[in-house]
N, C-alpha and C positions, 0 to 999 in steps of 0.2 A: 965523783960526780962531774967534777972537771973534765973527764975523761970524754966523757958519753956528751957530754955539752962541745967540746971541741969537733968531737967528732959530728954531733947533729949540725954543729954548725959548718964544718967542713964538707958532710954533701948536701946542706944548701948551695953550697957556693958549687958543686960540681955540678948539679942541677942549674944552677944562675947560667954558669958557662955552657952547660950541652947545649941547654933552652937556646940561650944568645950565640950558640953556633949554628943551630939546627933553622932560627928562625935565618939567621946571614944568608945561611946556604940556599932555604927558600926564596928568601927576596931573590937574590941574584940570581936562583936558577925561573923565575916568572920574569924580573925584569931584564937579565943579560942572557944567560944561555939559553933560555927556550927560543927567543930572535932571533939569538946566533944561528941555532941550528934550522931554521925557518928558512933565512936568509942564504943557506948552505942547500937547501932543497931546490929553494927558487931558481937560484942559480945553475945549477947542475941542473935541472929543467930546461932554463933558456940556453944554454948551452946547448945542451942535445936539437931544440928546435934551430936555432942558430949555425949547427953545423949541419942541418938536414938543407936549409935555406941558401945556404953556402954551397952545398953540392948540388942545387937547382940551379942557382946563378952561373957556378961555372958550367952545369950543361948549355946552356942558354949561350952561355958568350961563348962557349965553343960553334954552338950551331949558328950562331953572328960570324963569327971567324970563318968557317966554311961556305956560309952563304956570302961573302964578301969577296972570297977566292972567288967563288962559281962565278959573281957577277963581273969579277976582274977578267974573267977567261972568255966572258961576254961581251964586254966594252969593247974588245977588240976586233972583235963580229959586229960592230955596232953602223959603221958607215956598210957591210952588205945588211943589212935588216932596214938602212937607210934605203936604200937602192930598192929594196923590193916592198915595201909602204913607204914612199916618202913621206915630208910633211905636209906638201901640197900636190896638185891634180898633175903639175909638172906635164904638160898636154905634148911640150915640143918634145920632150926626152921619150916620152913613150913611143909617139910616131917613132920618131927616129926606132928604137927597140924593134918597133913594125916592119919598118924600109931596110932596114941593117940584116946583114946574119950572113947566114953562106949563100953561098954563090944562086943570084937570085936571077941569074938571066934569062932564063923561062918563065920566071913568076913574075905578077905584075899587079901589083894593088889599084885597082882603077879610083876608090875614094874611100876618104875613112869619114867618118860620121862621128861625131859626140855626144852620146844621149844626156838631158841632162836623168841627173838621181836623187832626190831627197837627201841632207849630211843629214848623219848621227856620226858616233865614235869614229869607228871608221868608214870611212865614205868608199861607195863605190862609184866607179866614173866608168861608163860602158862604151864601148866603140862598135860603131858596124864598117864591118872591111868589105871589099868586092873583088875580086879579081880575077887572073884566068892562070895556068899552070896545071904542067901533066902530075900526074897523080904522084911520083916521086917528088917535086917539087914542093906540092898541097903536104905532103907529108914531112918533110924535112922542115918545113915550114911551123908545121905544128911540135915537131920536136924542138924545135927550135926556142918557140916560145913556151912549153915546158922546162927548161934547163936557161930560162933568162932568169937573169939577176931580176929583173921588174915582176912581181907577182901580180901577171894576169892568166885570165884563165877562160878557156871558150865556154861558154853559155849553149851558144847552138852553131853549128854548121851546115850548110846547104852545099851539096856539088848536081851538078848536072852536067853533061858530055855537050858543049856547043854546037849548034847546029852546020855548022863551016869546017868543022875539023871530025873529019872523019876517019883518017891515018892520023894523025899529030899526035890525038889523046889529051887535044888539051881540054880542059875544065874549066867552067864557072865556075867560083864559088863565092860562097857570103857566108859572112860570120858575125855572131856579137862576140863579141872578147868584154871580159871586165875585167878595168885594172883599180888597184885600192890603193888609199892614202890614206894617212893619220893624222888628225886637225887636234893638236892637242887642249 
């Protein structure tokens, strides 16, 4: 009977132990590994979003990078983009642009005029030119001021064949030209 007594009491006591193994293993697996492995999801989440963010950004500061070159390849174009909008109406430097060019010896600007123009952004400042010159003259002239550093540009042109020059070929003509500046 001792037997059967040892024994009922020996798987109590295996029963004591599974019980207080099986309950440890619970605890720990609600209060430590179930976390763990929570904590292991999260992160391997923010990761993947984190490496997607990371190859956004360096798209981004590559295309910083290259628009930095481009504007570096600019800057050095930057005194002609001067030259053709200045910052201001620069009235003697255009004339001049006007009276200047090739060979102007049959051409002859008789007055330039200044209209004024309302500013916004960029402003335009207009001129009325007059003068006389034979037709390759009037033409070289307007090529002329097409291929000038200073960005102006005819508006209208008038020619008519002078009443005095009847071999010569020479011409009246009048013009607006408008030239632009940038008031920043």
């Amino acid at each position: 009977m001792r037997k059967q007594a040892d024994n009922n009491q020996g798987k109590r006591l295996d029963y004591k132990t599974v019980s207080f193994i099986l309950l440890t293993v619970a605890f720990f697996g609600i209060f430590a590994i179930r976390p763990a492995i929570s904590l292991i999801f999260t992160l391997q989440k923010e990761k993947s979003d984190y490496e997607k963010i990371n190859t956004t950004l360096e798209t981004k500061i590559q295309e910083i990078i290259y628009t930095q070159s481009q504007f570096m390849t600019l800057i050095n174009n930057k005194n002609l983009v001067e030259e053709a909008l200045p910052s201001d109406h620069q009235i003697e430097k255009t004339e001049e642009v006007l009276t200047r060019g090739p060979d102007f010896s049959s051409f002859s600007i008789d007055k330039i005029q200044i209209l004024p123009n309302p500013a916004s952004g960029i402003n335009k400042l207009s001129f009325s030119i007059s003068g006389l010159a034979n037709y390759q003259k009037l033409t070289e002239f307007l090529l002329y001021l097409e291929s000038s550093r200073r960005l102006l540009t005819p508006n209208s042109l008038t020619i008519h064949l002078e009443s005095t020059a009847s071999d010569s070929g020479t011409l009246n003509f009048s013009a607006l030209l408008n030239g632009y500046y940038y008031l920043p």
